[in-house]
C-alpha positions, 0 to 999 in steps of 0.5 A: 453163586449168582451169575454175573448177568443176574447181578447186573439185573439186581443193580439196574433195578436197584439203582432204577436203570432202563426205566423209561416207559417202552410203550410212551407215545405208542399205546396209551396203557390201560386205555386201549387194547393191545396184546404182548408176545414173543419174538425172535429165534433160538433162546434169546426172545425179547417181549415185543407189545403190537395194538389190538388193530395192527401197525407195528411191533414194538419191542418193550426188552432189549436183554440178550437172555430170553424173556417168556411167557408174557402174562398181562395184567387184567387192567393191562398196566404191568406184564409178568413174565419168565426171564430165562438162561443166558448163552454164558449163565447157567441161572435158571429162569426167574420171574419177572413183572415189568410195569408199563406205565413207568417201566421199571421192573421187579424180580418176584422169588419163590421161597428157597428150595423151589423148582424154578418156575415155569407157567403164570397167570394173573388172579381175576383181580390183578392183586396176585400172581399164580405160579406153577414150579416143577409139580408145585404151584404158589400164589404170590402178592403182586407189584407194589406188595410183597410177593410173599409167596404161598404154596397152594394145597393140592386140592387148590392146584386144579382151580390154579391150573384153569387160570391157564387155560384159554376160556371164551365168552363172558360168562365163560361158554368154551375153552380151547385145547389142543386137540387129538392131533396136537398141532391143530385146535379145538374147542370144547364148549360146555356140553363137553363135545369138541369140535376143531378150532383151526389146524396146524394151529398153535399158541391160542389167547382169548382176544376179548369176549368172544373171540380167539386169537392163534398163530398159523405160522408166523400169520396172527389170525383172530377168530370169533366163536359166536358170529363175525368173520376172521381176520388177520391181525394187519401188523409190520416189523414182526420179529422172526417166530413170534409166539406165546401171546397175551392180550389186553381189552380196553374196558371202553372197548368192551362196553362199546362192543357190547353196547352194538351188540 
């Protein structure tokens, strides 16, 4: 039997509760980069959006169950997400995708019988999402389709498992891994030597083409892995542990980066 807090879910998004947009006036989605992650300690993180320049952290939940592992879309319009186990529900996590322009939300379901899920990534083309549950792996339609959740056959499960992975460059030239020692970074590029990234580093995302983005304690530091210097990400109100990020580059700020280089 479905706990009380997924009811209440199913009923705010049923009736179109809490769906005012939670990035108005803040950041103009779609157009400008800004990435999306996880703040707050212990197991009720809320999903918080900050610009790819800084400024202040914006929380986009506000529920008092964890939300986890954001995922943004490629044309950064909608963030997929596991919406995990209150301190009073035993439900297990369940999978979400938040639209940013409108704020309303969605519950996707795996097929009954499924493991409850536990990593996402979005397709190429933002037309589906891929979902590893347990040891299986599913392939289901995005927002405004129906999910329509397919398992994928085990010689379809390593292409899924790369779209998790932290690649660089366009085309791609490396991707980054934990190295050896687990608490530090590395790269691997494509003559498959690894070198390290950065130590007791954690939680890496691609930041644009070129460049990698990983937390050193609750410090964001932005790295390029061709030319340029690191930086930090100049942000406020940070919630405590933030972590997990996931980042969107404006298209006009990737043809404009290109045209300078």
């Amino acid at each position: 039997m479905p706990g009380a807090w997924s009811i209440l879910l199913t009923l705010c998004v049923a009736l179109a509760c809490g769906t005012i947009p939670p990035l108005r006036g803040k950041i103009e989605v779609g157009r400008e980069s800004f990435a999306v992650f996880v703040g707050g300690r212990g197991p009720n993180g809320d999903l918080y959006a900050v610009r790819a320049d800084g400024g202040p952290a914006i929380p986009i939940t506000f529920t008092t169950v964890a939300e986890l592992r954001p995922a943004l879309s490629p044309d950064g319009s909608q963030v997929a997400f596991l919406r995990g186990r209150s301190l009073r529900d035993s439900t297990p996590a369940s999978l979400w995708v938040m639209n940013l322009v409108n704020g309303a939300e969605r519950e996707l379901r795996l097929p009954k019988g499924a493991a409850a899920p536990e990593q996402l990534a979005w397709s190429r083309d933002g037309s589906a999402l891929i979902v590893r549950a347990g040891s299986a792996w599913y392939r289901m339609t995005a927002p405004p389709g129906r999910p329509a959740p397919v398992q994928l056959p085990v010689d379809e499960q390593a292409a899924a498992e790369s779209s998790l992975a932290v690649l660089v460059g366009d085309p791609v030239f490396a991707r980054v891994v934990p190295c050896k020692r687990p608490e530090d970074l590395c790269v691997i590029p494509r003559s498959g030597k690894e070198s390290i990234l950065a130590q007791a580093a954690r939680d890496p995302v691609r930041w644009g083409p070129d460049s990698v983005a990983f937390f050193v304690g609750d410090i964001l530091q932005i790295r390029p892995l061709s030319r340029g210097r690191p930086r930090l990400l100049n942000w406020s109100e940070v919630p405590p542990m933030p972590r997990q990020m996931t980042f969107f580059q404006a298209q006009e700020q990737k043809t404009a980066r290109g045209d300078q280089m």
